[in-house]
C-alpha positions in Angstrom: 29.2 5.6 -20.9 26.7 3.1 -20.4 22.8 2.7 -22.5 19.8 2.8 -20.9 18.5 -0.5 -23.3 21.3 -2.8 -22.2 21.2 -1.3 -18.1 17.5 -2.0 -17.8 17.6 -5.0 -20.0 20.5 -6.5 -17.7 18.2 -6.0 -14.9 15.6 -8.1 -15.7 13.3 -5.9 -14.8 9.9 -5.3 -16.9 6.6 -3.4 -16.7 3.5 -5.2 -15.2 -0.2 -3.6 -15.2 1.3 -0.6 -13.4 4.8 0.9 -13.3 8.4 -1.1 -13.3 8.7 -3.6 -11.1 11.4 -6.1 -9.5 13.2 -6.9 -6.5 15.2 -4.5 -4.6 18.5 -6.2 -5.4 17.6 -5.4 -9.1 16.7 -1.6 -8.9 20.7 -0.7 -8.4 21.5 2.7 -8.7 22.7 2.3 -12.4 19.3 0.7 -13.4 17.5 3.8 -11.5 19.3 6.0 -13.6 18.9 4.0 -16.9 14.9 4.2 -16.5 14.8 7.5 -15.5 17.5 8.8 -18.7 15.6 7.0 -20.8 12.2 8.0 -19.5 13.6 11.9 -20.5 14.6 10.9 -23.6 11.3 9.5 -24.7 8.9 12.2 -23.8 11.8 15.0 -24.6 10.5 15.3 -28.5 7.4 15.8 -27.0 6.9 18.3 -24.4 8.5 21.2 -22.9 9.9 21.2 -18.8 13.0 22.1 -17.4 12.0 20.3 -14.1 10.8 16.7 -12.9 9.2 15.8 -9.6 9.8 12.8 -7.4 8.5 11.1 -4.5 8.4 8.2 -2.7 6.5 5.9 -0.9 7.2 3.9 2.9 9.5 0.9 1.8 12.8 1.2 3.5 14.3 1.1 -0.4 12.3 3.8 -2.1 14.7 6.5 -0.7 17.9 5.4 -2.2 16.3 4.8 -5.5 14.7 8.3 -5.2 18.3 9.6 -5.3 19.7 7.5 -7.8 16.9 8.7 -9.9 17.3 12.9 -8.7 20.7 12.2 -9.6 20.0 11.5 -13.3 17.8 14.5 -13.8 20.7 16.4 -12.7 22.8 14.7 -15.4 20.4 16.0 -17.4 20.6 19.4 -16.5 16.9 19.6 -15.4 15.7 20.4 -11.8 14.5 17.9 -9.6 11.1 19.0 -7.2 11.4 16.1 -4.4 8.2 15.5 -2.6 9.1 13.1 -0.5 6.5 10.4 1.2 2.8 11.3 -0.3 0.2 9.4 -2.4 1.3 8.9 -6.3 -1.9 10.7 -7.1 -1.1 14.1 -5.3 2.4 13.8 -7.0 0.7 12.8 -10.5 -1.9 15.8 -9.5 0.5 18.7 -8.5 3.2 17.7 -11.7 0.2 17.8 -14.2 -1.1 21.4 -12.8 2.8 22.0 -13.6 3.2 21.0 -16.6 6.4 18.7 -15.9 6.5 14.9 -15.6 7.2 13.0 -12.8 8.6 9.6 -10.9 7.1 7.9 -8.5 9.2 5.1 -6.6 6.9 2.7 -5.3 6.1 -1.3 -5.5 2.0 -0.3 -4.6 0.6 -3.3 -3.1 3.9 -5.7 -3.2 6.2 -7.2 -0.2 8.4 -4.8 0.9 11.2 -7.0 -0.5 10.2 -5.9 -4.5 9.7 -2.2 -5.6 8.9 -0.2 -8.4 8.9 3.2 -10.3 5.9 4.8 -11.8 6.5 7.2 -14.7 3.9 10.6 -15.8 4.3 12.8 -18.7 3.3 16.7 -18.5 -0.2 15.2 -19.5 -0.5 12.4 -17.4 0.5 8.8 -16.7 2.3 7.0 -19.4 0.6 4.6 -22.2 2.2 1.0 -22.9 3.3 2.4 -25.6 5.7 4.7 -23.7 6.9 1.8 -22.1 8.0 0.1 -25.1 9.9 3.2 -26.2 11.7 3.5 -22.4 12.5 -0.2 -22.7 14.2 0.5 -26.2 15.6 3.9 -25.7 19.1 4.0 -25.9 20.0 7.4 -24.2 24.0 7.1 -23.1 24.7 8.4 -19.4 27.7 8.2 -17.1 28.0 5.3 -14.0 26.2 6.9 -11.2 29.4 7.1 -8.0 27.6 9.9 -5.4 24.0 10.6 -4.8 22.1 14.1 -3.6 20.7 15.0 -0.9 17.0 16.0 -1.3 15.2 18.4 0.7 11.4 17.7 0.6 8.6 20.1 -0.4 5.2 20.2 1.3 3.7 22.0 -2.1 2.2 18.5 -3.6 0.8 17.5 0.0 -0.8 20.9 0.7 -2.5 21.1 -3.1 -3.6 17.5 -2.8 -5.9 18.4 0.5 -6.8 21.8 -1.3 -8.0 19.4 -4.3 -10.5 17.9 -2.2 -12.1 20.1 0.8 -12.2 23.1 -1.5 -15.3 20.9 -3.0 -17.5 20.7 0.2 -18.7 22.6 3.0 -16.4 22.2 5.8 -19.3 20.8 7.8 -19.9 17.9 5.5 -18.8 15.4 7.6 -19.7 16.9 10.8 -20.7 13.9 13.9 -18.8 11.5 11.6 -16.4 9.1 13.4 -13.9 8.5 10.9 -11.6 5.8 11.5 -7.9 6.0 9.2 -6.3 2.9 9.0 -2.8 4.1 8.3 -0.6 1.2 8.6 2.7 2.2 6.2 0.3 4.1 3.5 2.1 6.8 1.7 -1.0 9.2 2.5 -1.4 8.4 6.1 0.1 11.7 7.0 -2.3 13.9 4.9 -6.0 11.8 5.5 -6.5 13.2 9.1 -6.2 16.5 8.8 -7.9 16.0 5.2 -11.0 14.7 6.7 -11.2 17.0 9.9 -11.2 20.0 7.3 -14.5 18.6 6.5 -15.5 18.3 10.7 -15.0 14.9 11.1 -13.6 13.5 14.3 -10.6 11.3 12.7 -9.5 8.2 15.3 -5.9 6.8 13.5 -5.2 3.0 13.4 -2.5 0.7 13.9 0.3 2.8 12.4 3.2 0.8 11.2 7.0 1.5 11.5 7.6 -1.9 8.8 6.2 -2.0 5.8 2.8 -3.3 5.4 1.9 -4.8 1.6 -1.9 -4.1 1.6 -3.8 -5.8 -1.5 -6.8 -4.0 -1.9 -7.8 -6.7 -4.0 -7.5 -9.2 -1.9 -7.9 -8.2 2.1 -6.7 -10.5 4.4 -9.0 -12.2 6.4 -6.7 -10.5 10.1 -7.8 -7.0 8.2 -11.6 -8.1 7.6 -11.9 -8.9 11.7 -9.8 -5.6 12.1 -12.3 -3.4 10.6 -15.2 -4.9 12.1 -13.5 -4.9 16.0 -12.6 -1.2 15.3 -15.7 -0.2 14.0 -17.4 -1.4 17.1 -15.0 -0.4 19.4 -14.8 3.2 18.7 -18.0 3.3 17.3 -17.0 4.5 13.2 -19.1 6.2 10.8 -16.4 4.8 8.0 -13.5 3.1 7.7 -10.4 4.5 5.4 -7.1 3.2 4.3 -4.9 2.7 1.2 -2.8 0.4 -0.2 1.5 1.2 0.0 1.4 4.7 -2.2 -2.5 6.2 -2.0 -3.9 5.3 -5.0 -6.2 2.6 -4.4 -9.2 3.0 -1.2 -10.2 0.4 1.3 -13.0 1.9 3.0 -15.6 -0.1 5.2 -19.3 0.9 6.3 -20.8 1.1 9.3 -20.8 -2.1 9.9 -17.0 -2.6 9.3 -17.6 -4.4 5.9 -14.7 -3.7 3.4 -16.7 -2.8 0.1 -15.2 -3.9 -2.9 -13.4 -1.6 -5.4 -15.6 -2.2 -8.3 -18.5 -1.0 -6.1 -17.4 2.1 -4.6 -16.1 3.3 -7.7 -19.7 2.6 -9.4 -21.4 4.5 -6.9 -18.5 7.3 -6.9 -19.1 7.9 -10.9 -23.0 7.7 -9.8 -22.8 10.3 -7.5 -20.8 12.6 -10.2 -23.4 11.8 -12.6 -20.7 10.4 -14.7 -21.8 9.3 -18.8 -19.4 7.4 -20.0 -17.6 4.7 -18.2 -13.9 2.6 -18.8 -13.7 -0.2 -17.1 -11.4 -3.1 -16.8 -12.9 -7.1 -17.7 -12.5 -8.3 -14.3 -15.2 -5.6 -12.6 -18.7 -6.6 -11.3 -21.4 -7.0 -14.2 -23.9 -4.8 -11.9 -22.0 -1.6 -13.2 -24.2 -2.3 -16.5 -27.4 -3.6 -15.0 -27.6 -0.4 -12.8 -28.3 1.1 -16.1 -27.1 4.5 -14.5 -24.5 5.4 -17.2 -24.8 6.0 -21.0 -21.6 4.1 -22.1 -19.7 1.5 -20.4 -16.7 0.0 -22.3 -14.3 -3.0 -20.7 -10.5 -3.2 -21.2 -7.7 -4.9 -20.4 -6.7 -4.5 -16.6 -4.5 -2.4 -16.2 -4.9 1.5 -15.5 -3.0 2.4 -18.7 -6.0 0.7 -20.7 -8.3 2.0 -19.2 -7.1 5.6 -19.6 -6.6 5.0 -23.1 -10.1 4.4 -24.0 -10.6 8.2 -22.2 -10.1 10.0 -25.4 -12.5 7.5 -27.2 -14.9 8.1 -25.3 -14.7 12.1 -24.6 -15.9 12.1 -28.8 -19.3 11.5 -27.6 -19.8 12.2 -23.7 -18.6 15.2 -21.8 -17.9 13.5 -18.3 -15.9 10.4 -18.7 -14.1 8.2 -15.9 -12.8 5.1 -14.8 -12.4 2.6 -11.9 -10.9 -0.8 -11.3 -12.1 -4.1 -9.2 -9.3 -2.5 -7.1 -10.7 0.6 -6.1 -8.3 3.4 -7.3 -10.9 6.1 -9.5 -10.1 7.7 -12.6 -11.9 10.8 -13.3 -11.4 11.5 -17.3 -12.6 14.7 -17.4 -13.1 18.3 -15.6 -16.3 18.0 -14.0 -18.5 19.4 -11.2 -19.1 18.2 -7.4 -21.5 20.9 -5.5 -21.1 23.3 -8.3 -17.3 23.6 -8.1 -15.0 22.4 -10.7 -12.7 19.4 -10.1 -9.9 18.9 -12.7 -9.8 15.9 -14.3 -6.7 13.2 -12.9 -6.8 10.4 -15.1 -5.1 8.4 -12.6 -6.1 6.1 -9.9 -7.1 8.0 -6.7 -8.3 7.0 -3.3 -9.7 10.0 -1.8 -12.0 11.0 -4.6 -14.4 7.7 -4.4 -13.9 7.7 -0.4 -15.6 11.3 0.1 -18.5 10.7 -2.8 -19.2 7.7 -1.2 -19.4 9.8 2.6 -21.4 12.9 0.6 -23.6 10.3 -0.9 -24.5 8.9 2.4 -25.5 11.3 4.6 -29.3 10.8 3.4 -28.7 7.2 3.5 -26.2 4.7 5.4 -23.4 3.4 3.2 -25.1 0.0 3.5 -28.3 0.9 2.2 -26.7 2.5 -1.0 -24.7 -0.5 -1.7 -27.6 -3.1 -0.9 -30.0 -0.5 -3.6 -27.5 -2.1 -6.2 -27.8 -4.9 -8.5 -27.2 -8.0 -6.0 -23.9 -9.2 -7.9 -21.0 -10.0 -5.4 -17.6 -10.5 -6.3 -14.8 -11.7 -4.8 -11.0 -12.3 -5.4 -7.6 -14.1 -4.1 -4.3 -15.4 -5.3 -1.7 -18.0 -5.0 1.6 -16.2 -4.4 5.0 -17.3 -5.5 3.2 -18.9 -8.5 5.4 -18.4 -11.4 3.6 -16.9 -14.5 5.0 -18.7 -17.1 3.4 -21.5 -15.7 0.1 -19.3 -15.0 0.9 -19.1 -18.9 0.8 -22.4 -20.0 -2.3 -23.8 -18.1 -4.4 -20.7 -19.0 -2.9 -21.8 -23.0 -4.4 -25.7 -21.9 -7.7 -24.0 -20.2 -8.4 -22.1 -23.5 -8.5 -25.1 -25.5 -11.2 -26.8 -24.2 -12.8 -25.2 -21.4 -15.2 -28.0 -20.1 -12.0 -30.3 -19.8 -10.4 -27.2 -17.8 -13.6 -27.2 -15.2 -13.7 -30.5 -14.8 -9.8 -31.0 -14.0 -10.7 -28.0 -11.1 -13.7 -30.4 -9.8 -16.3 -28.3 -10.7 -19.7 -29.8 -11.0 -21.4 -27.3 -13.7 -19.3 -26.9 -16.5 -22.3 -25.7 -18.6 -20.2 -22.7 -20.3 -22.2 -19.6 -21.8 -19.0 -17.7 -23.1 -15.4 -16.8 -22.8 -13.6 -14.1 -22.7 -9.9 -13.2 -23.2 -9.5 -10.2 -23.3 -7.2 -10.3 -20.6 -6.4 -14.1 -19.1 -9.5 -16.1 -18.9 -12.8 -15.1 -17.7 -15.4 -17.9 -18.3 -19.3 -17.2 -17.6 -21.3 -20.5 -16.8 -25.3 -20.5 -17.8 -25.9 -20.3 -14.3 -24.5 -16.7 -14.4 -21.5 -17.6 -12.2 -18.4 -16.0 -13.2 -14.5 -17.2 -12.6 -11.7 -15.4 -14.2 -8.1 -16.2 -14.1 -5.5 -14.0 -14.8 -1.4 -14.2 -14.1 -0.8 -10.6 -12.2 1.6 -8.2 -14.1 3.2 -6.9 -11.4 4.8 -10.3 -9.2 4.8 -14.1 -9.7 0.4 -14.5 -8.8 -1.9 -16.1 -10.3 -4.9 -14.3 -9.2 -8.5 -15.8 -9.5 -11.9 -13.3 -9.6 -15.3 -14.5 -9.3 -18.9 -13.1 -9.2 -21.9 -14.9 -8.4 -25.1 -13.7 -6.3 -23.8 -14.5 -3.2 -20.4 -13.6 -1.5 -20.9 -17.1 0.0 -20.9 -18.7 -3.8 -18.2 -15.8 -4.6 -15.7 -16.8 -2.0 -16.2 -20.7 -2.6 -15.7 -20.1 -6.6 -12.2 -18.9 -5.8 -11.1 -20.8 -3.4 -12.3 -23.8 -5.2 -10.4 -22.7 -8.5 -7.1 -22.2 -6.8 -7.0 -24.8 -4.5 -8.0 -27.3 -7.1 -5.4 -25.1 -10.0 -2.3 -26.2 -7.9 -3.2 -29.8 -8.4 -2.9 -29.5 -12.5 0.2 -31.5 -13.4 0.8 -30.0 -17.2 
């Protein structure tokens, strides 16, 4: 018999901001099994299910490790519900309207060459401290030597859609030109007939057979001339894609502009007349100056900090949510678009923030709302293949004298107004400039986020930081 602990600790691999993740080479079958055994075993005390559901996203390893995981829910005599390819939040959606919990095999936003599984109770996604008791469970289960074929049900994809267009008129988006960037996105198969339900004319994009790691936090410069060739070339209301499994957006205007996450979830939660807001430390200081919500509190990044401060909040306000700088929306509580009821999916979402932003704009253009906001641009990149103990240990120098740090990266106004660490280092000059670094949780990055008031002085604060970080001999 072999133990979850030593199986999952042999593997190497741990939890970042968001889910297990590793290399493909480390997620053997075994080590499948061991996370999903002791995933049972830790929420088993606590809830009620004699089912879990599972589903995957595009990478050409996510299927495999699908099985090995079905197989282990078998072992432990429980059903499996296999989904297949769709967005983690209609799998996180349909399993909560369930009642059961759920895995979701998928490295997000990572090269095709890593991977990941994402774990949800009955109630929801899983707290870090849920990860520390699957990391230290030590639930016994035999080698894993055949796996199960899985026959896919289209119930998640179908309730998913339902979730949405039963909240507007099926005329909403009627004489929109919608373009769908699918490229490998989990969802790609659902957005089209998602949005013509709402009488847009849908045009798909550059659909990709090999796996396609898009970083809604940091779009690649080919994407940004992408968006702005197809929006001219096909004339587009919108632009709409994902990152690898749906739960981040990466819409674009009218112009082909990519908005940032930060902003479309602000004006998301603004056009659900949202109180109370949970927001991570790295997001854009105009969600406070807006002065358009009651409460705004800033956490760690990382959606499981965020929907931790949910039940805080829900003392005082009755509609709570959150967002990230990388887009994906976290609604907190039930609450009400057009009248109708939306349940709440405190989990991040793509679709949600996309068609607020789209109902929002039919009096205006999407560039007009986001130019009526607080001029406060942000930007962010990384250096990949950075390793993060070494991320570690200059951030440990940094923090010890900060005006030494700036002027090892060259910068000419180290005139610091405050720091904060609540999650890396995020250092405010008196000038109002922000830079904030941060080792990612998820891969060997050290990413860099700025904020200044212009995307010009954005951009070059980042690039500036990183190129000049590399150079720092410790």
């Amino acid at each position: 018999m072999l133990k979850s602990a030593s199986v999952i600790k042999d593997s190497g691999i741990q939890f970042g901001t968001s889910g297990a993740r590793g290399l493909v080479e480390q997620f053997t079958t075994n080590v499948c099994a061991a996370f999903t055994h002791a995933f049972i075993s830790s929420i088993q005390s606590r809830f009620e299910f004699k089912q879990v559901a599972i589903a995957i996203d595009n990478r050409p390893s996510s299927s495999a490790m699908a099985q090995a995981c079905a197989k282990a829910v078998e072992q432990l005599g429980l059903e499996v519900i296999y989904y297949g390819v769709i967005p983690t939040p209609a799998l996180a959606y349909v399993s909560m309207q369930d009642n059961i919990p759920c895995i979701m095999v998928t490295g997000s936003h990572i090269p095709f060459d890593r991977n990941g599984l994402k774990f949800y109770r009955p109630d929801g996604e899983i707290s870090k401290a849920d990860e520390q008791a699957i990391l230290s469970s030590e639930a016994e289960f035999k080698t894993i030597t055949d796996l199960p074929l899985l026959t896919v049900s289209d119930k998640a994809a179908s309730q998913y859609i339902e979730r949405y267009t039963s909240l507007f008129d099926n005329k909403m988006l009627a004489g929109k030109r919608i373009g769908i960037y699918e490229h490998s996105s989990a969802g790609r198969d659902l957005y089209t007939p998602l949005f013509e339900a709402l009488g847009a004319e849908v045009i798909a994009l550059e659909r990709s057979d090999e796996f396609v790691p898009i970083d809604t936090e940091a779009v690649s410069e080919a994407d940004k001339q992408k968006a702005k060739v197809w929006s001219k070339e096909f004339n587009l209301d919108f632009i709409f894609s994902t990152d690898g499994d749906g739960d981040r957006p990466l819409v674009a205007d009218e112009n082909g502009d990519w908005l940032r996450g930060d902003i479309l979830g602000l004006l998301c939660a603004n056009a659900m007349d949202i109180e109370a807001l949970a927001v991570p430390v790295s997001c854009n200081t105009a969600i406070e100056s807006c002065e358009r919500f009651n409460h705004v509190t800033r956490t760690k990044i990382g959606s499981p900090y965020v929907i931790a401060e949910f039940d805080e909040l829900a003392k005082q306000y009755d509609s709570v949510a959150g967002f990230e700088a990388n887009g994906g929306f976290l609604l907190g509580s039930d609450a009400l678009v057009n009248g109708k009821e939306i349940k709440a999916l405190p989990t991040r979402d793509a679709v949600l923030p996309a068609l607020m932003l789209l109902a929002e704009a039919k009096e205006n253009s999407i560039y007009e709302l986001v130019n009526a906001l607080p001029q406060r641009y942000t930007h962010s990149d990384r250096i990949q293949n950075f390793a993060t103990e070494f991320s570690l240990n200059i951030l440990k120098q940094a923090k010890e004298n900060i005006s030494q740090f700036l002027k090892k990266l060259n910068f000419d106004d180290i005139n610091v107004e405050c720091v904060d660490i609540t999650d890396g280092l995020r250092i405010t000059l008196v000038c109002g400039d922000i830079i904030h670094f941060r080792p990612s949780g998820n891969a060997p990055e050290l990413r860099c986020y700025s904020e200044s008031t212009s995307v010009e002085k954005a951009i070059y604060l980042v690039n500036h930081a990183l190129e000049n970080i590399q150079l720092i001999n410790l």
